[in-house]
MMTF fields as JSON, N, C-alpha, C and O atoms, coordinates in Angstrom:
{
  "mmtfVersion": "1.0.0",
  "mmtfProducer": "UNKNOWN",
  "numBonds": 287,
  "numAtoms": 288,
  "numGroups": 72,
  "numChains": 1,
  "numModels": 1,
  "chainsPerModel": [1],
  "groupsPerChain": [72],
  "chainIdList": ["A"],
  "bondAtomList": [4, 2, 8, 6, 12, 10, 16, 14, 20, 18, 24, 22, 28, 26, 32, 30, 36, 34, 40, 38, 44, 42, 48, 46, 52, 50, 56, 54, 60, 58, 64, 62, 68, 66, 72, 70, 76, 74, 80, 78, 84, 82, 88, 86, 92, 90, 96, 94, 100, 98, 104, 102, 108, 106, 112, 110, 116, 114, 120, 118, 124, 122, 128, 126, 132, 130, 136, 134, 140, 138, 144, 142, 148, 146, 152, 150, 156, 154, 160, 158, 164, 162, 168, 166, 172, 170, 176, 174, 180, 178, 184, 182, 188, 186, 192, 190, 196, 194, 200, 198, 204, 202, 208, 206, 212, 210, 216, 214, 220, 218, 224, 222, 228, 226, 232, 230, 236, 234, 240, 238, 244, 242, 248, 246, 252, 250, 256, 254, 260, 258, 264, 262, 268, 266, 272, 270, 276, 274, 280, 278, 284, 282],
  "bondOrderList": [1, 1, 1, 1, 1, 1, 1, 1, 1, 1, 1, 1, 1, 1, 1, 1, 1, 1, 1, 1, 1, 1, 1, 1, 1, 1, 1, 1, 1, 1, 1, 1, 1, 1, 1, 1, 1, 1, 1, 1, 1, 1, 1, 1, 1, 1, 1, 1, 1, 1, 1, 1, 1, 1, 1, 1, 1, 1, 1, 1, 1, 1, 1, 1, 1, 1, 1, 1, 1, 1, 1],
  "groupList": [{"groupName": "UNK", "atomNameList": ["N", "CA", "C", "O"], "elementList": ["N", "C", "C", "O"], "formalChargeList": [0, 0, 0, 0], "bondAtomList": [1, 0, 2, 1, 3, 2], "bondOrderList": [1, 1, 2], "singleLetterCode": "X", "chemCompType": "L-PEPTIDE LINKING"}],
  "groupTypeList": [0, 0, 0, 0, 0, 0, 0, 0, 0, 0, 0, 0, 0, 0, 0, 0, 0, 0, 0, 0, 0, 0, 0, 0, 0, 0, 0, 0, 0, 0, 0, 0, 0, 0, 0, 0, 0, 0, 0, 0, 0, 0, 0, 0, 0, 0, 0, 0, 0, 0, 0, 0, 0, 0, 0, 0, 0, 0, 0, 0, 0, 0, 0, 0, 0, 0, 0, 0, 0, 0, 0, 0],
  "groupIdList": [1, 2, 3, 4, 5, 6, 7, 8, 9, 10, 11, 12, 13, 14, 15, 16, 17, 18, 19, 20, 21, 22, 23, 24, 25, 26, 27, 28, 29, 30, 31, 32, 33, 34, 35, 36, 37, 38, 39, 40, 41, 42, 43, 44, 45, 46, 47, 48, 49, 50, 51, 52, 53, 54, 55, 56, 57, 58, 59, 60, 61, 62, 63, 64, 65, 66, 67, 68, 69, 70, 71, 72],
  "secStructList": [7, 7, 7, 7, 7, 7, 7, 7, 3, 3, 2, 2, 2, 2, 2, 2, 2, 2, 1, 6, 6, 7, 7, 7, 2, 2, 2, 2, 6, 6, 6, 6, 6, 6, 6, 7, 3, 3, 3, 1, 1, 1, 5, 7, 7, 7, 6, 6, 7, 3, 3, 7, 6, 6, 7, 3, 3, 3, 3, 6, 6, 3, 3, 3, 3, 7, 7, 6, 6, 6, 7, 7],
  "xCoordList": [9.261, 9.656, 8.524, 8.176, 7.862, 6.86, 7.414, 8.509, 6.07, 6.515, 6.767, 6.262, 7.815, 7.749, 6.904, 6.962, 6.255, 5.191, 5.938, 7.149, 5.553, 5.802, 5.916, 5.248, 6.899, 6.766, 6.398, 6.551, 5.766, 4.794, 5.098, 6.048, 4.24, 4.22, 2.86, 2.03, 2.706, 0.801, 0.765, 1.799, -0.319, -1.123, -0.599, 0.34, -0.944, -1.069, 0.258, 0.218, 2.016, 2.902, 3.043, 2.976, 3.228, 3.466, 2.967, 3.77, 1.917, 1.286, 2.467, 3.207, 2.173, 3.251, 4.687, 5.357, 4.662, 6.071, 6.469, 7.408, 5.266, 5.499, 4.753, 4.703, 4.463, 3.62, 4.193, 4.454, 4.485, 5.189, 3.944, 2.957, 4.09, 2.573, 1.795, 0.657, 2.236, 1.346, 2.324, 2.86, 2.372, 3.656, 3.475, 4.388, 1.882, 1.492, 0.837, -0.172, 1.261, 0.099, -0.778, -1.2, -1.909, -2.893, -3.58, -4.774, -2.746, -2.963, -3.226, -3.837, -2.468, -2.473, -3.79, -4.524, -4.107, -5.149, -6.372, -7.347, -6.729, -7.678, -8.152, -9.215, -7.247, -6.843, -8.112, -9.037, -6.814, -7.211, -8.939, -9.514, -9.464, -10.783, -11.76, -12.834, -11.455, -12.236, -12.823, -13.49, -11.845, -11.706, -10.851, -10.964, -10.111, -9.322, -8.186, -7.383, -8.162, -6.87, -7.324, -8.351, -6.674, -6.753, -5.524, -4.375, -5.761, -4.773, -5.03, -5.617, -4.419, -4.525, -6.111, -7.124, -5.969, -7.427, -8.618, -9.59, -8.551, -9.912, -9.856, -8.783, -11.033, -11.017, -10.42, -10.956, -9.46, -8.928, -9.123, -8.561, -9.929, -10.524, -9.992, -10.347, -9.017, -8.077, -6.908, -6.067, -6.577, -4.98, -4.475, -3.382, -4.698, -3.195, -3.451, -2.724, -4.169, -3.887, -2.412, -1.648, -1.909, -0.56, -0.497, -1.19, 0.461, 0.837, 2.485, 3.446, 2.245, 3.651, 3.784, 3.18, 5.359, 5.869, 5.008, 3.86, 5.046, 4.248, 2.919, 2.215, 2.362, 1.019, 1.119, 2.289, -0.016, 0.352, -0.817, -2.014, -0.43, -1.124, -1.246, -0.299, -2.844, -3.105, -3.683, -4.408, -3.097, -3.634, -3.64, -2.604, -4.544, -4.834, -4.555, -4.62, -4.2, -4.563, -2.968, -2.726, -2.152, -0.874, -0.474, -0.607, 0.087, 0.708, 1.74, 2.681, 2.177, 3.248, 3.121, 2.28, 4.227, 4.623, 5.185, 5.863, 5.177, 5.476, 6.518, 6.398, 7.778, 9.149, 9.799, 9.568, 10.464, 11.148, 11.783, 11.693, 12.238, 13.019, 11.759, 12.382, 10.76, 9.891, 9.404, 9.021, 9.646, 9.091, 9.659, 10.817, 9.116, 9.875, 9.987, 10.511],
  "yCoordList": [18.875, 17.681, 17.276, 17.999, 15.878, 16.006, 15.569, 15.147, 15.871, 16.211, 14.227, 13.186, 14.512, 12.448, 12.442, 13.367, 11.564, 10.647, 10.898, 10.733, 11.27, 11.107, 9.438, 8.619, 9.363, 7.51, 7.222, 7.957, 5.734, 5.434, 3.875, 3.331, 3.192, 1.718, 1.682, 2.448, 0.454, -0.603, -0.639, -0.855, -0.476, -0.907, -2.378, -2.451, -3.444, -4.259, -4.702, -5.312, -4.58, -4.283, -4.044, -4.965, -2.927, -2.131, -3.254, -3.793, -3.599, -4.752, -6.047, -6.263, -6.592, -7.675, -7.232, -7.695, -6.269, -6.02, -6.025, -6.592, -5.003, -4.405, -5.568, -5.165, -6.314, -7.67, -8.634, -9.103, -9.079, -10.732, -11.1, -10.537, -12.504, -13.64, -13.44, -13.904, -12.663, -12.345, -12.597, -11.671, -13.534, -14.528, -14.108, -13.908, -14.044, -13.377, -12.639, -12.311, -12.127, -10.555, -11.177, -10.272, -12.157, -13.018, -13.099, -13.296, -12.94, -12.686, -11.737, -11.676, -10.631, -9.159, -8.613, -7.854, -8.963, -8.22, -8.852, -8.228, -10.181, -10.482, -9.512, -8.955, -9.557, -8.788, -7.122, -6.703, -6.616, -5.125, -5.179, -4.105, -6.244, -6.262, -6.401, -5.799, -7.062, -7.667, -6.235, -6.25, -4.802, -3.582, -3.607, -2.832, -4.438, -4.564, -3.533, -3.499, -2.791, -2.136, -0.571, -0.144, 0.238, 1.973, 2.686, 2.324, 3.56, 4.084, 5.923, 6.658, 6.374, 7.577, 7.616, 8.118, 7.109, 6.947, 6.997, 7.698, 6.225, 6.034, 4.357, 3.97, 3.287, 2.249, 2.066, 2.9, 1.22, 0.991, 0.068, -0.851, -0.312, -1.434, -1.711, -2.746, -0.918, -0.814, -1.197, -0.381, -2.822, -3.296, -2.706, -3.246, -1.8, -1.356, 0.615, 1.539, 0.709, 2.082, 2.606, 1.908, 3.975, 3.987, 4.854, 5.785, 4.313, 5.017, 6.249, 5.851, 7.409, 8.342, 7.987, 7.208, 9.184, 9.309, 9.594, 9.38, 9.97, 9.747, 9.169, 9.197, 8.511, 7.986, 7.424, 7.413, 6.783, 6.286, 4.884, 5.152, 3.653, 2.481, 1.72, 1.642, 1.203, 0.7, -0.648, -0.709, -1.841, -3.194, -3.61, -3.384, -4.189, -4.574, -3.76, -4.239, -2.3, -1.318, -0.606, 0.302, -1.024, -0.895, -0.047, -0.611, 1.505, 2.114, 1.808, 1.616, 1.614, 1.736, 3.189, 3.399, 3.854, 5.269, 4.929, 3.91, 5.47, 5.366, 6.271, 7.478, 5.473, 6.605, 6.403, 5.298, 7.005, 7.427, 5.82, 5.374, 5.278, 4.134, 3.036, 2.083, 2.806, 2.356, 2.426, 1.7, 3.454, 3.933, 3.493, 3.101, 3.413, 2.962, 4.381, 4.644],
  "zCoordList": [-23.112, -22.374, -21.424, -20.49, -21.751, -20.571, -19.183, -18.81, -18.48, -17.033, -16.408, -16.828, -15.227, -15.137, -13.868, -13.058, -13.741, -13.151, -11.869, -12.018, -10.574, -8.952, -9.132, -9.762, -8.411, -8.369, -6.928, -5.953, -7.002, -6.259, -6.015, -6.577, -5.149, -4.637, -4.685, -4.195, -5.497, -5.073, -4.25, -3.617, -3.678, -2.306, -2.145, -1.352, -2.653, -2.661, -2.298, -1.229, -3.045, -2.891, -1.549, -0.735, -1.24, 0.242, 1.097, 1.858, 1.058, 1.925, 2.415, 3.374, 1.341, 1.077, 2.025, 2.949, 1.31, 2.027, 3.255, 3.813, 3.791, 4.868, 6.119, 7.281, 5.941, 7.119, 6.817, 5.71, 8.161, 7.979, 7.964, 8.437, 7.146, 6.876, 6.091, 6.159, 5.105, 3.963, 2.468, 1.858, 2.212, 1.591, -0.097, -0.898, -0.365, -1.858, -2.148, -1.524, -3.27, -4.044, -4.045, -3.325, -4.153, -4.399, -2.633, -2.407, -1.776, -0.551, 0.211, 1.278, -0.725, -0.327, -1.069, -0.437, -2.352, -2.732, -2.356, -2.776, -1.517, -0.595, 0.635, 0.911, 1.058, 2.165, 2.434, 3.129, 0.774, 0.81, -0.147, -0.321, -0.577, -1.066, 0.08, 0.062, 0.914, 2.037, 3.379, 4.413, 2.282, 3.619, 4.849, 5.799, 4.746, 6.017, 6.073, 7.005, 5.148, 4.472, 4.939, 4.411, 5.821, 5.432, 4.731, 4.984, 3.972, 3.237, 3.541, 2.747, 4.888, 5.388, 6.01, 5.525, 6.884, 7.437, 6.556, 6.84, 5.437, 4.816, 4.407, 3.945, 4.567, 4.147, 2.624, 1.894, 1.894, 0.482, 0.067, 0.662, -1.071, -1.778, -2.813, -3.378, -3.372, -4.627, -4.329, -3.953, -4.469, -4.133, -5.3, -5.474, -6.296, -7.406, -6.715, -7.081, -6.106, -5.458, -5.25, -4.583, -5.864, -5.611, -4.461, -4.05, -4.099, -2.09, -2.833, -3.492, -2.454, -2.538, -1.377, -0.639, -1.203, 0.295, 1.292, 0.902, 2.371, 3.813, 3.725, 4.735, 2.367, 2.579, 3.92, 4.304, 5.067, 5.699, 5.573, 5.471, 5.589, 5.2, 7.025, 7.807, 7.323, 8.609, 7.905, 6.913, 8.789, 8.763, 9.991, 10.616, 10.578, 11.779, 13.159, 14.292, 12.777, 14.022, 14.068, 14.863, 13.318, 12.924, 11.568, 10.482, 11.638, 10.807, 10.055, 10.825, 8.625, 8.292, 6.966, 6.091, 7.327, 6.389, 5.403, 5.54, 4.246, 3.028, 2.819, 2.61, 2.901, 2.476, 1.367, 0.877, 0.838, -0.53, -0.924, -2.068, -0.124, 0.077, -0.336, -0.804, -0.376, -1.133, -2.909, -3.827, -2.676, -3.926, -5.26, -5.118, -6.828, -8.262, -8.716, -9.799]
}
């Protein structure tokens, strides 16, 4: 039986989600190309990057955690 995939959220996704004023994926993956994006204290240039639980994602000096309640 193979093993199933940890499920996960896009970067890009999570974004969207998680910030008011960021209305599209087309907006979000500007965003995270431009470096504005950390994904556990390292700069993220990959808006399809997948975030598990406690990843923690920074946009503009602001944390948001990655909980189960996110996730596919």
């Amino acid at each position: 039986m193979p093993e199933e995939e940890p499920k996960y959220i896009e970067l890009n996704i999570f974004l969207r989600i998680m910030v008011n004023g960021i209305p599209t994926g087309g907006q979000a993956k500007l965003i995270i190309r431009k470096g504005e994006v950390k994904v556990n204290g390292e700069v993220e240039t990959r808006n399809k990057r997948k975030l598990h639980s406690k990843d923690v994602m920074e946009y503009l000096g602001k944390g948001y955690e990655v909980n189960d309640g996110h996730l596919r």
